[in-house]
C-alpha positions in Angstrom: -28.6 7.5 -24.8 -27.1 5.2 -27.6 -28.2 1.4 -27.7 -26.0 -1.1 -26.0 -23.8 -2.8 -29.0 -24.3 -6.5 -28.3 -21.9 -9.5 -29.0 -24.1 -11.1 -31.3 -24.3 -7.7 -33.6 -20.5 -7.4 -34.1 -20.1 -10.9 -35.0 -22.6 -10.1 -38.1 -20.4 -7.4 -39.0 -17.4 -9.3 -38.7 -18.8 -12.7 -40.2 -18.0 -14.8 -37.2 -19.7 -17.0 -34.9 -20.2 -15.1 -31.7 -19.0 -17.1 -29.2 -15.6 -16.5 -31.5 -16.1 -12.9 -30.9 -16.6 -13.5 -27.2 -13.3 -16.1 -27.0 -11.3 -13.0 -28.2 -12.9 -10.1 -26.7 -12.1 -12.6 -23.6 -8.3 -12.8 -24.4 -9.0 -16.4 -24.5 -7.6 -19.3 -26.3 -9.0 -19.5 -29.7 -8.0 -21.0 -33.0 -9.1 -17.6 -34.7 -6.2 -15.7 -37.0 -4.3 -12.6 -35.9 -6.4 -10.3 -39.0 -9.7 -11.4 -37.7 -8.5 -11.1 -34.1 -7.8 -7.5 -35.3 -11.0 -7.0 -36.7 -13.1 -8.1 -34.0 -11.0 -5.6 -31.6 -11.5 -2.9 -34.5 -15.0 -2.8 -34.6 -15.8 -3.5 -30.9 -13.8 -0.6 -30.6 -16.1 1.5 -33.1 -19.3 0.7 -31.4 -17.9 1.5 -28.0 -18.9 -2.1 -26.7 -18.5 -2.5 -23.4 -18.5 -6.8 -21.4 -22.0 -7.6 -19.3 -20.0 -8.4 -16.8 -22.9 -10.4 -15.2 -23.5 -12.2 -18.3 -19.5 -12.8 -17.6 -20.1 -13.8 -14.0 -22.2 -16.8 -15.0 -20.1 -18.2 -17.5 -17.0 -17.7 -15.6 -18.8 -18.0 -11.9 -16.7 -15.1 -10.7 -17.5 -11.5 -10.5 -13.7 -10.2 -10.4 -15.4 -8.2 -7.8 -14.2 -8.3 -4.2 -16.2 -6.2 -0.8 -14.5 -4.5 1.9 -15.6 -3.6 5.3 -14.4 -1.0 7.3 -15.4 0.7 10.8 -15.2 4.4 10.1 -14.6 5.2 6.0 -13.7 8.9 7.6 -11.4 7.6 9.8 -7.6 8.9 7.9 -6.4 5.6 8.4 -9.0 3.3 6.9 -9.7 6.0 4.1 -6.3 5.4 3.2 -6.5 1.8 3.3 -9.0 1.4 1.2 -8.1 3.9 -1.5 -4.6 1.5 -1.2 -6.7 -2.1 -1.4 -8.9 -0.2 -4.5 -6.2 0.7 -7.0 -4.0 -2.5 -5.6 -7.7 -4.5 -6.8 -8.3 -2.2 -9.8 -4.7 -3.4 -10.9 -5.1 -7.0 -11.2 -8.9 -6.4 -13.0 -10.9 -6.8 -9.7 -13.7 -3.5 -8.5 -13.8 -3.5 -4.7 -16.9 -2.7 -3.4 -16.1 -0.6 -0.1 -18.4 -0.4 3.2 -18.6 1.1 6.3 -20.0 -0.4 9.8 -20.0 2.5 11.9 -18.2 0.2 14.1 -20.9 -2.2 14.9 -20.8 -5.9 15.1 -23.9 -6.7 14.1 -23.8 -4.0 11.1 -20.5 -5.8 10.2 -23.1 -9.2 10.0 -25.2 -7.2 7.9 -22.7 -6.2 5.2 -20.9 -9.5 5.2 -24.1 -10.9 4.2 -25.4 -8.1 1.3 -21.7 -8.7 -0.3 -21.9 -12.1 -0.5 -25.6 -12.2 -1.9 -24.1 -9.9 -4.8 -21.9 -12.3 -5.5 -18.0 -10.6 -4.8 -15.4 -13.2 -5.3 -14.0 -12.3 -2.1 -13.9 -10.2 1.2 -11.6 -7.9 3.1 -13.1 -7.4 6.8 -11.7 -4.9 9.6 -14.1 -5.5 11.8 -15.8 -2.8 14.3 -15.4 -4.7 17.3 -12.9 -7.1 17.8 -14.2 -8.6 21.4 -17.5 -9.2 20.3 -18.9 -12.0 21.7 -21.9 -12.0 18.6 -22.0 -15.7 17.9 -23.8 -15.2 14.6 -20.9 -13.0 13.2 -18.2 -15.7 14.1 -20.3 -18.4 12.1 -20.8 -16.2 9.6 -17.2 -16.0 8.8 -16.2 -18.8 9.7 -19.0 -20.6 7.0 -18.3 -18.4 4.0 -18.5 -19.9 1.2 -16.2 -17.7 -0.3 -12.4 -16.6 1.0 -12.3 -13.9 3.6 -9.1 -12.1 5.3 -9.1 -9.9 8.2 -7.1 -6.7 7.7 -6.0 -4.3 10.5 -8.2 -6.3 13.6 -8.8 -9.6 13.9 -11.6 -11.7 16.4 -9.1 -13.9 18.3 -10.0 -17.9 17.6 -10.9 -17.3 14.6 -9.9 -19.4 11.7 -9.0 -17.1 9.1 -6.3 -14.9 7.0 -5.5 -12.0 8.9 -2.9 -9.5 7.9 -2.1 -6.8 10.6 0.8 -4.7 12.2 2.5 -5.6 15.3 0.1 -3.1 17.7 2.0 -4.0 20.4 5.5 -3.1 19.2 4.3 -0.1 18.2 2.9 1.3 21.5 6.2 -0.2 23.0 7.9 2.2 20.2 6.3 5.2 21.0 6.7 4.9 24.9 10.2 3.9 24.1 11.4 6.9 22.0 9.4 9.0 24.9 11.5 7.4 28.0 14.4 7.9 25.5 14.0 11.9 25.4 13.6 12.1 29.4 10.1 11.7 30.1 8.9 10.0 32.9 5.5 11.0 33.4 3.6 9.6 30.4 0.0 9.4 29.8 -1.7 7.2 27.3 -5.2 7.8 25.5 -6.5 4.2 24.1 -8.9 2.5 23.1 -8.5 -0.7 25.3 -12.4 -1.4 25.7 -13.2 -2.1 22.8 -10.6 -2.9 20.3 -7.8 -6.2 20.6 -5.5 -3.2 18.5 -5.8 -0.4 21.7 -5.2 -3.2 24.2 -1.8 -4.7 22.7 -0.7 -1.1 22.3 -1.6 -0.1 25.9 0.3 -3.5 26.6 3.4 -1.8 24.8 3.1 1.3 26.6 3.7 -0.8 29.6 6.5 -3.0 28.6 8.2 0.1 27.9 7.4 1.5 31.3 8.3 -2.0 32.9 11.6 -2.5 31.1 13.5 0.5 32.5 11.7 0.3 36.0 9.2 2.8 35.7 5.8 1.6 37.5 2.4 1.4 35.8 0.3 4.5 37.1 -3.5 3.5 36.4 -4.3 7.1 37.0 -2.0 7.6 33.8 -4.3 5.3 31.6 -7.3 7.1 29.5 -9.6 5.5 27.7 -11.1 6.8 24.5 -12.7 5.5 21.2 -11.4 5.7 17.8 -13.3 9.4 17.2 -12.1 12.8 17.6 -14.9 13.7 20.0 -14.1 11.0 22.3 -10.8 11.6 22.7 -11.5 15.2 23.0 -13.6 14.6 26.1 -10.8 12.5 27.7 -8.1 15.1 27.3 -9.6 17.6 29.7 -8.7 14.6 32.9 -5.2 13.8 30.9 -4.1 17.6 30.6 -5.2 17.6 34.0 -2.7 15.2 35.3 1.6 16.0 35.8 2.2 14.4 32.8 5.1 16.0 30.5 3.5 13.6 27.3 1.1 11.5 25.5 1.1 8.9 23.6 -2.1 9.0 22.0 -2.8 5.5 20.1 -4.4 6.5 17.1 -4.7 10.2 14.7 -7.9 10.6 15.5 -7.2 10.6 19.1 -4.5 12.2 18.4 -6.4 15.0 16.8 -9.0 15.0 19.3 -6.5 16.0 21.9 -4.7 18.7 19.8 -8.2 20.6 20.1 -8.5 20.5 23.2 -4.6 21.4 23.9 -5.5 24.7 21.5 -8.6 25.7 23.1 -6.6 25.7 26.6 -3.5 27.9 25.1 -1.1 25.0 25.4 1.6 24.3 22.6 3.8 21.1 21.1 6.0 20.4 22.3 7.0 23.0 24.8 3.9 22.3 27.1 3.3 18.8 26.6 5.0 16.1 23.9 2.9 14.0 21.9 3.4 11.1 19.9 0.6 9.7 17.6 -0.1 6.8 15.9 -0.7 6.0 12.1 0.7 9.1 11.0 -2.4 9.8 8.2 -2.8 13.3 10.0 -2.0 15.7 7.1 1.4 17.6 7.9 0.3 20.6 6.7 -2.3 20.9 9.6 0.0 20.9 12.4 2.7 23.1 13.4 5.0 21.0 14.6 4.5 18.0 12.6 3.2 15.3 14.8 6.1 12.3 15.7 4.3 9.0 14.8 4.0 5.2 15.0 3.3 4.4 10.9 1.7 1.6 9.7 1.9 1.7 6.2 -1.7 1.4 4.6 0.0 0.8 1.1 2.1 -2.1 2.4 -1.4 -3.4 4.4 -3.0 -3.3 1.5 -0.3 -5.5 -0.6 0.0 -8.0 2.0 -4.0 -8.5 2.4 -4.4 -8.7 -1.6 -1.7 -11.0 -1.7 -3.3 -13.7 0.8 -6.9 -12.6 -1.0 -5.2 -13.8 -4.3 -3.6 -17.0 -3.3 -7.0 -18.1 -2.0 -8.7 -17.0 -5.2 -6.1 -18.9 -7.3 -6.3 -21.8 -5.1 -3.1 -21.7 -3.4 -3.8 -20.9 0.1 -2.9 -23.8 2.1 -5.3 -25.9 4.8 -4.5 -23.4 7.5 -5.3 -19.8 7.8 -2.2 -17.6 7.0 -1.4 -15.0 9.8 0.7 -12.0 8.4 2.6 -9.7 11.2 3.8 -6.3 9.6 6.6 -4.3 11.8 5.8 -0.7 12.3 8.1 2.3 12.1 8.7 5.7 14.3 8.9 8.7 12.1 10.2 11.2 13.9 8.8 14.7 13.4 8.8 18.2 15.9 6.3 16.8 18.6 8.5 16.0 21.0 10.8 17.7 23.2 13.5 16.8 25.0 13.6 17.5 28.6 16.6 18.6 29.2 16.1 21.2 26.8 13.7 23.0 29.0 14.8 25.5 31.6 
C-alpha cells in the first residue's frame, strides 16, 4: 500500500507555503496566481492525494457528513428513500451515514446519540415508533446541538422540521377510487397501533366510507405491522370476511397479503381488488400490477435536504418548518370493477 501524500510534501515540490497549498486544494480565496494554482492541482493530482477530512473537520468544525435513521433499511420504501437522501447528499458534497432501528424507540436513542458523538453536521430521523411515550428520546431531539428533521413520521409536540406526505389523503384516496369502482365491502390492513402514519390512513379510509354514507364496520379493520409476516398472519381473518377489496396501507402489507392470497388459489382482481400503498413493489413481480397510493421517495428526499440545508446555512427560521407533500393514485390492473363481474 503506497504512503499517504501529505500537504506539506507537495508544497516542497511546488515551492509554496502549505497552507497556500491547502487554500487552493480548498477552492478557497487566495491571493495565489492561476499557473501556480495549476500546478498545485497538477501535482496533487500525480501523487493521488486525497483531503483528511478530519483534519478538515477541525479547521472547518463541520464534517459535510450528515446521519440517517430509518426503521427497517429492507423495507422498499425506506430503501428507496435513503438511496434518494444519499445521492441528493452526495450532490451537494455531504456522505450520509445511514442506520437502521429495527423499529425501536429506544434503539432510535441509541443511534441518534452514536451520530452525533461522530460528529455529522446533521440528522435525518424516521423514527420507529411514532407514539412513544420514551421521554429520554423526546429530549434528546429536542436538545440537539445540531439540526435534525423528521422525514416520513413525526412524534406529535415535537418541535422540529418534519417533512411528510399527507397519510391521510392518501388512505382517503385509495378508499375513494375503491367506492368509485363499486365496492362496498372494503377491508383495510393497517398499522394503527403503532405508527401516527397507519392511523391517519385508517382515518382516510373512513372519511371515504363516511362521505358517501357507508358505515364504519370494526369487523372490517385489521391491524398489522409494517412486515410481510405480520400482515401475512392477518390476511387469513381478512380473506375470511365478505369483503370484495383491500386496501392494504403499505407494500409490505401489501405483499404479505398477496402470499397468503396465492397460497389459497385466489387471483387479482377477479377474487378480491387490492390497492396498496407506496407503490416500491417491483412491477415485474406481480401479475396484475398492483394499483397504488405513491409517495414519491425522490421528491421526500428533496424536500427533507432542502429544510436540512437551510438549517445548515443558517437560514431556517425560529420555528420549526412543517412540510405536507400530496400523494398520488397510480392506477394499475388490481382492481376490478364490479360491474364487470357476472
Amino acid at each position: 500500500m503506497a504512503n499517504k501524500v501529505t500537504l506539506k510534501q507537495i508544497a516542497q515540490e511546488v515551492g509554496l507555503s502549505p497552507s497556500s497549498v491547502s487554500l487552493v486544494l480548498n477552492n478557497r480565496p487566495c491571493r495565489i496566481s492561476e499557473e501556480n494554482r495549476k500546478l498545485i492541482k497538477e501535482v496533487a493530482a500525480r501523487n493521488h492525494y486525497v483531503p483528511n477530512q478530519i483534519a478538515r473537520s477541525l479547521v472547518m468544525r463541520e464534517s459535510r457528513t450528515l446521519g440517517l435513521i430509518v426503521p427497517n433499511i429492507e423495507s422498499r420504501f425506506f430503501a428507496s428513500l435513503a438511496g434518494s437522501l444519499e445521492k441528493r447528499c452526495r450532490e451537494d458534497g455531504y456522505a450520509l451515514f445511514i442506520t437502521s432501528s429495527g423499529g425501536s424507540a429506544d434503539d432510535d436513542l441509541e443511534l441518534l446519540r452514536q451520530l452525533v458523538t461522530r460528529g455529522v453536521d446533521g440528522v435525518f430521523l424516521v423514527v420507529g415508533d411514532e407514539f412513544s411515550d420514551d421521554r429520554a428520546l423526546r429530549e434528546e431531539v429536542s436538545h440537539l446541538p445540531i439540526p435534525a428533521v423528521m422525514v416520513d413520521r413525526a412524534i406529535e409536540g415535537l418541535e422540529c422540521d418534519k417533512v411528510m406526505f399527507d397519510h391521510e389523503m392518501g388512505g382517503y384516496m385509495a378508499t375513494r377510487y375503491l367506492i368509485e369502482q363499486g365496492h362496498r365491502r372494503i377491508a383495510c390492513l393497517v398499522n394503527a397501533r403503532r405508527s401516527n402514519t397507519g392511523r391517519k390512513r385508517l382515518a382516510g379510509y373512513e372519511r371515504a366510507l363516511r362521505e358517501v354514507g357507508l358505515p364504519i364496520d370494526a369487523r372490517l379493520e385489521f391491524e398489522s405491522e409494517y412486515y410481510i409476516p405480520s400482515a401475512y398472519e392477518a390476511s387469513e381473518a381478512v380473506l375470511a370476511t365478505d369483503a370484495t377489496a383491500v386496501f392494504a396501507s403499505s407494500d409490505n402489507i401489501a405483499l404479505g397479503l398477496l402470499k397468503r392470497l396465492h397460497e389459497m388459489g385466489k387471483s387479482i382482481p377477479c377474487d378480491i381488488s387490492v390497492v396498496s400503498y407506496d407503490n416500491s413493489a417491483a412491477d415485474v413481480l406481480f401479475e396484475p400490477a398492483l394499483t397504488a397510493i405513491e409517495q414519491d421517495p425522490g421528491v421526500l428526499a428533496e424536500h427533507a435536504f432542502g429544510c436540512m440545508s437551510k438549517r445548515l446555512a443558517g437560514r431556517g427560521g425560529r420555528r420549526a418548518e412543517e412540510v405536507v407533500l400530496e400523494p398520488a393514485l397510480i392506477v394499475k390492473g388490481s382492481v376490478l370493477e364490479l360491474t364487470e363481474c357476472s
